[in-house]
SEDRENKE-752340 format. One record per residue (C-alpha): x, y, z; residue in three letters. Coordinates in pm, whole numbers, plus 50000, padded with zeros to 5 digits. Last residue first. Example, Ala and Ser with C-alpha at 12.3 -4.5 7.8 and 13.67 -1.06 7.14 Angstrom:
513674989450714SER
512304955050780ALA
// end
This chain:
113559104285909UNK
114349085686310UNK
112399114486538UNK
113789132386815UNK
116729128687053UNK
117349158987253UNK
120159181487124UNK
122579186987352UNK
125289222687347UNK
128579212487335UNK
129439246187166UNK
129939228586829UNK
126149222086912UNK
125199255786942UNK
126909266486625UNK
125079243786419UNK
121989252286549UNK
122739291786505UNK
124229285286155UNK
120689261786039UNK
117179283286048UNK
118579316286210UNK
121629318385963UNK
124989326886148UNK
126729359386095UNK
129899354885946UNK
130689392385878UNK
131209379785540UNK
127409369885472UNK
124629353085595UNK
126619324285778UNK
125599286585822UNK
124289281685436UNK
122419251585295UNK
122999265785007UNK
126119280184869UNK
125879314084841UNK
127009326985210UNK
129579307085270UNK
130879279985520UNK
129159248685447UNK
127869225385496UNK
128139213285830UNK
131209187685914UNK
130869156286112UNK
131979126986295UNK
129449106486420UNK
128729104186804UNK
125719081986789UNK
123849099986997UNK
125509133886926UNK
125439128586528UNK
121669114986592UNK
120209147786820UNK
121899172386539UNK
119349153886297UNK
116409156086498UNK
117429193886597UNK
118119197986210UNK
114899182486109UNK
111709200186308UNK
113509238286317UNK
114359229185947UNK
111189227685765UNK
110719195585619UNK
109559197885280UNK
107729165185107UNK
104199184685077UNK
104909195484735UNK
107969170984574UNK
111389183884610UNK
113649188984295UNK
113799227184302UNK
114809224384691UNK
112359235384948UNK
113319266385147UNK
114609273385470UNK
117629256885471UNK
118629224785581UNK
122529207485677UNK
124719181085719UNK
128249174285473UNK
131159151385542UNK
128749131285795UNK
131869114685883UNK
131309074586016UNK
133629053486165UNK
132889015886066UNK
130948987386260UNK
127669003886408UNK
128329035586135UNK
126799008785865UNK
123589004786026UNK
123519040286095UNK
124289054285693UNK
121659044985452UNK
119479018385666UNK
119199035685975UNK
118139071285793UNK
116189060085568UNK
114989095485434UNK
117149120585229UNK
115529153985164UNK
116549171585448UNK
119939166385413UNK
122729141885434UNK
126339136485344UNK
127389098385408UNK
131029091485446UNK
133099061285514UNK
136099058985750UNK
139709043785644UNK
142969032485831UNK
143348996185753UNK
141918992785367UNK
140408970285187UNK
137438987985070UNK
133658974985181UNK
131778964784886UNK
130038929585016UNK
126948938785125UNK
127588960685421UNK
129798983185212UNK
126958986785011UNK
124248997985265UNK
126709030785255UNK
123599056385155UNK
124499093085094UNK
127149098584856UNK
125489114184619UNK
123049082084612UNK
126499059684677UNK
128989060684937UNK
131579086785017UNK
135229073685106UNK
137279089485380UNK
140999083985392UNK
142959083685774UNK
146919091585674UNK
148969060085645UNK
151179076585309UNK
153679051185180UNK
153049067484811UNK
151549034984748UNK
149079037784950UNK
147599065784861UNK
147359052484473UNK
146109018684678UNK
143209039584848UNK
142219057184471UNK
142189020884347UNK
140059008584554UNK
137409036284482UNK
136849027384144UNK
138629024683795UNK
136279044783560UNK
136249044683198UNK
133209066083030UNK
129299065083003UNK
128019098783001UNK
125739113383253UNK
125789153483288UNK
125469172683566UNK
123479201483666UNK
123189196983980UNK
121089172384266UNK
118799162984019UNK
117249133284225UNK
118929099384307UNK
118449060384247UNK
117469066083937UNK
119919046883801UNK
120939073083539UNK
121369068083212UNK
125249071683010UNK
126239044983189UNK
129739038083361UNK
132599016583232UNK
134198994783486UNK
135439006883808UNK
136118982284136UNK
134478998284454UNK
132149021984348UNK
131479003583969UNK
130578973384177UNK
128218994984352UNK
126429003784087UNK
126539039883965UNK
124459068883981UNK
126349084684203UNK
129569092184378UNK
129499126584576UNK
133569141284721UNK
135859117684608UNK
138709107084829UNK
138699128085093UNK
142149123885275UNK
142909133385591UNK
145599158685700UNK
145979164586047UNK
149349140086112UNK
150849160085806UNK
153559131485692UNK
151459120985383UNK
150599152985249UNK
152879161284949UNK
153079123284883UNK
149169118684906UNK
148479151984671UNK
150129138584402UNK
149229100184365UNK
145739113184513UNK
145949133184236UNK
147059111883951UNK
143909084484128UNK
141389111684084UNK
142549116283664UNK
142149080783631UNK
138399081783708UNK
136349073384043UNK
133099077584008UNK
129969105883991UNK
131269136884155UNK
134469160184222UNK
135399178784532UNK
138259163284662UNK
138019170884984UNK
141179171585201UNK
139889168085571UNK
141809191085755UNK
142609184286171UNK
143159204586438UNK
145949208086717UNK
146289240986654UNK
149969245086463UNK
147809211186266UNK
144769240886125UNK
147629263586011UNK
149269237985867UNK
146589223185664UNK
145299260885573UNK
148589271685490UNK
149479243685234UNK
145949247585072UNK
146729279285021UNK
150359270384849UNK
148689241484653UNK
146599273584491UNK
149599297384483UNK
151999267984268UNK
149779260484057UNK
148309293283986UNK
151749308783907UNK
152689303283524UNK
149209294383368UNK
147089320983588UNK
144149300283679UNK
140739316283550UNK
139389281783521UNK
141549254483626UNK
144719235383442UNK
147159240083735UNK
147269204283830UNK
145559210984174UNK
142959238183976UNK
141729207183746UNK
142219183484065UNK
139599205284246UNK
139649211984629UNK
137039213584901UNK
138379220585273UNK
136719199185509UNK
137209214785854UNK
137929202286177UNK
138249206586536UNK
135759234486550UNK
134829260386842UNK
133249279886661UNK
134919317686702UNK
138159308686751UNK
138779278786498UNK
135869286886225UNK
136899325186200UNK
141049312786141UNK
139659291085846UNK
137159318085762UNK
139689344285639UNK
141999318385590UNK
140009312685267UNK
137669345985265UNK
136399330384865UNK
138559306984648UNK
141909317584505UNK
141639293584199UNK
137689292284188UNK
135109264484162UNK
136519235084402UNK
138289264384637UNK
135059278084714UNK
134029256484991UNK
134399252085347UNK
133149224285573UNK
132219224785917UNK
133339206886224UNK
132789179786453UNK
135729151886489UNK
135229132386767UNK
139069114186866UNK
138849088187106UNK
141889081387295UNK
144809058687183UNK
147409077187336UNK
149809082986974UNK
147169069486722UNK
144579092686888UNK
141509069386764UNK
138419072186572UNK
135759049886641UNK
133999022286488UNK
136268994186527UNK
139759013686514UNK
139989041986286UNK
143759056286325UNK
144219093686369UNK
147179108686349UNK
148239133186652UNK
147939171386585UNK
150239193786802UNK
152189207586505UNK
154669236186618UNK
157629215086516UNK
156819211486151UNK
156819181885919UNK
158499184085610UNK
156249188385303UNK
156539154185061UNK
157439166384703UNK
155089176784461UNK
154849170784093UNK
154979202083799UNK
152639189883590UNK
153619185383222UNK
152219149083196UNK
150279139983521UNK
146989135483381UNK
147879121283098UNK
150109091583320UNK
147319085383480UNK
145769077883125UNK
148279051883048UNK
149939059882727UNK
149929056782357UNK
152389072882132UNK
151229097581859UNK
154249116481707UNK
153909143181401UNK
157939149381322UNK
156529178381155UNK
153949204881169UNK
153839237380874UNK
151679264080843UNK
151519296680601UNK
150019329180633UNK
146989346080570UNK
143419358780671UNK
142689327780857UNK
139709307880832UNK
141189282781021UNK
144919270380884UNK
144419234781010UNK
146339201981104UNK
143679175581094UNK
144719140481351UNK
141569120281312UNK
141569094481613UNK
140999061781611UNK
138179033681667UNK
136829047582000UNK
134779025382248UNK
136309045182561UNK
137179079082526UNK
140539086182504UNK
142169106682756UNK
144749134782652UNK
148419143182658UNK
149759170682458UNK
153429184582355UNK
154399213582079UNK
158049220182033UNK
158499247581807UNK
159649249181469UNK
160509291181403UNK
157669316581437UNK
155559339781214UNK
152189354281340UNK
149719332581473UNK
149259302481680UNK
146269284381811UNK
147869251882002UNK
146219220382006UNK
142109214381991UNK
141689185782169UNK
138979156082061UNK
135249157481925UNK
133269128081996UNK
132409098681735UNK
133419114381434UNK
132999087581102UNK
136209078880996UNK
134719038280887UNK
136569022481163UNK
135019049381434UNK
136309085981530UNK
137969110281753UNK
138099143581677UNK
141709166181660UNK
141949199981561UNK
145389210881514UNK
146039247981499UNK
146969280281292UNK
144059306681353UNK
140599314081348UNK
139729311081731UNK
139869345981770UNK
136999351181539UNK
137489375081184UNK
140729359381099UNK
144039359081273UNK
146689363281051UNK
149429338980973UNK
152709356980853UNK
154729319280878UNK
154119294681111UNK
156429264781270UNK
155069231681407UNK
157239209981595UNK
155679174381668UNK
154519157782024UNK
150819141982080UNK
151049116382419UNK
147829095282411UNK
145299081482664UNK
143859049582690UNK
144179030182458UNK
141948993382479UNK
142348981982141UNK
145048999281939UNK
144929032081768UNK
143369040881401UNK
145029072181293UNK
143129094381058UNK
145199120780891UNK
142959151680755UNK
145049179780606UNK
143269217280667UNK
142609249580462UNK
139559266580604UNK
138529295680441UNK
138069335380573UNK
140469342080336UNK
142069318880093UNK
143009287580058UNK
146679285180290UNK
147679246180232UNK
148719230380537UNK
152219212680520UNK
152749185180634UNK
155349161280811UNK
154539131781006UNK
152059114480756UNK
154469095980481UNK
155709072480854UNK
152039061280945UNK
151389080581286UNK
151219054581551UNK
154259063481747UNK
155599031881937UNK
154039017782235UNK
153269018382582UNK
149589002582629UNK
151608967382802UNK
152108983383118UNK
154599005783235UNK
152729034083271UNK
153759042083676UNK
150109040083804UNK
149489005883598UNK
152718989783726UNK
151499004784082UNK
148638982384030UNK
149628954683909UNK
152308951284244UNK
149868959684433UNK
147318933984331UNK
150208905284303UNK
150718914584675UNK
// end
């Protein structure tokens, strides 16, 4: 109880990092001197912030007068920000705020950010950037500390819990041993499904419903892992439209969940984001839980590929490495730094604590592949939850990374698939060509009845099931997959 109650003290900012503005009193109001064309005039304020920040709330007016843009469109009025040691040395660069021009009257500026961890201060430098003229002027400069939850939710328009809808015929699901459960007759549920993606790397995402509807008369699925971004969630994504793409990109995810629940089928909410847990996850399971948490269909995905991380780090959070562990090949392009995590326990309790009892699923380490952790001593406390291994070709030990652990906990092979030529990263001669693995692998789900959902659903994004939009299936992995949401058998084969 003393957990919970820390906890949701940490999720609601009321712990001891609140403060009073850190901005020295003679540093609140300035005015940037204009030095000439095409030069930078600027007023450098360090701020040194106390131990363990972090996030911070930035709020002041700023007004401008006649400024014109300068040869980039970048050079303009703003406030560059970087953050720095004890001796004002930069560290990392920080938020750039604003980028005005023209003339306008004070105007409220407000922005929460993270702060990296290790940080002395930050170096606050309102800036007139090689602009061709005007004048620029920010008072009532305030720099308050917060929780950095609480960043990630400032200015976001927060959801409300969606009513629940007569036409639903999906039952909850409640894990019980190593099955899933009807939690209104108690029979076995067997999820088998396929995932679709898109909506993790674009606002409006590719054939959305398009496929949804394809999947549920055409494959026969009763679920489908639908990946999502937080960045596009909290209407801060790529190409999202600033006034509407909030509220259209929740809405699509809206009419896929009920959509799939008016058919008696279920949506596994994947938050499609790698490495560890970090604040930012537990905001939007804070969000997305209470908008979700009376769906009966909806389960939640808490973090799509952890990696490179101990498992302590999984489970509890602590500050992550900027090296790898080697545990895992090049999988993408990402990049290790070390930076404040606080682990998979605490995105359950943020679901928690909304009062949602959906069904979560957590991935496991090695890009979420192996779950020998939760074996050893890392299992999550938690009454209603599955663990997920995604597996390909590539991955070997198969007892050890994900059946050993499927013999006492559900198990959702979130993503399953091969394709017909080696990855980048594969060593000569290690290739298995999939007419020998997927039968094998197809063979294992059915034996062992995991739950499971193919990746994926589009034609780009390798391994694929369909060869284009007239969702054709591939030869070497759609057609298998297809088969066996059939019913078709797969004979058991070989253990990889």
């Amino acid at each position: 109880m003393k957990k919970t109650l820390a906890f949701l003290a940490f999720i609601l900012g009321l712990c001891a990092a609140q403060a009073a503005n850190l901005v020295p009193e003679d540093k609140r109001d300035i005015s940037v001197p204009f030095r000439g064309e095409g030069k930078m005039g600027l007023v450098y304020t360090p701020v040194f912030l106390p131990k363990g920040t972090e996030a911070l709330l930035l709020t002041c007016e700023v007004k401008t007068e006649g400024v014109e843009r300068g040869a980039q469109k970048w050079f303009d009025a703003r406030i560059m920000t970087d953050f720095i040691d004890s001796s004002c040395k930069k560290v990392k660069g920080g938020p750039a705020i604003g980028g005005w021009t023209g003339t306008r009257d004070w105007t409220p500026v407000r922005k929460a950010f993270e702060v990296p961890s290790g940080v002395a201060g930050i170096a606050l430098m309102p800036a007139l950037f090689n602009v061709r003229a005007g004048a620029f002027e920010v008072r009532d400069i305030c720099l308050t500390p917060i929780s950095a939850i609480d960043a990630a939710l400032d200015g976001v328009e927060r959801s409300t819990t969606l009513p629940i809808k007569p036409e639903w015929t999906t039952a909850p699901l409640q894990a019980r041993g190593n099955r899933l459960v009807s939690a209104t007759t108690g029979e076995e549920v067997w999820l088998q499904g396929v995932a679709v993606p898109s909506l993790e790397w674009g606002p409006g995402g590719d054939h959305i419903m398009e496929s949804v509807t394809n999947l549920v008369g055409q494959w026969n699925v009763n679920v489908i892992r639908l990946a999502v971004h937080s960045s596009y969630w909290f209407g801060r994504g790529k190409w999202q439209n600033p006034k509407t793409g909030l509220a259209s990109y929740r809405g699509l995810v809206d009419q896929v969940a009920d959509y799939l629940q008016s058919r008696g089928k279920y949506m596994v909410l994947d938050l499609h984001e790698y490495r560890a847990a970090k604040p930012h996850h537990a905001a939007f399971w804070l969000d997305a839980a209470t908008r979700y948490k009376d769906h009966p269909g909806v389960i939640f995905g808490l973090l799509n590929e952890p990696h490179d991380i101990s498992w302590e780090v999984w489970r509890n959070g602590g500050m992550t490495s900027a090296e790898g562990t080697g545990a895992a090949p090049a999988e993408n392009s990402e990049k290790l730094v070390g930076e404040r995590t606080v682990g998979m326990q605490a995105l359950v309790d943020a679901v928690r604590s909304t009062g949602a009892r959906n069904l979560v699923s957590a991935g496991g380490l090695d890009w979420a592949y192996t779950l020998d952790g939760v074996l050893e001593g890392y299992a999550l406390d938690d009454g209603n939850l599955m663990y997920e291994s995604h597996c390909y070709p590539w991955k070997r030990h198969w007892k050890k990374s994900f059946l050993d652990a499927a013999e006492k906990y559900p198990i959702l092979m979130g993503e399953v698939g091969a394709q017909d030529t080696p990855m980048p990263f594969e060593k000569p001669g290690d290739f298995v060509p999939p007419e020998e693995w997927v039968p094998d692998m197809l063979a294992t789900i059915q034996e062992h009845r995991l739950n499971w959902t193919a990746w994926c659903f589009h034609p780009k994004a390798s391994p694929c099931l369909i060869t284009g939009w007239d969702y054709e299936p591939t030869p070497y992995w759609g057609v298998f997959a297809k088969r066996a949401l059939a019913g078709e058998r797969f004979e058991p084969g070989r253990m990889h």
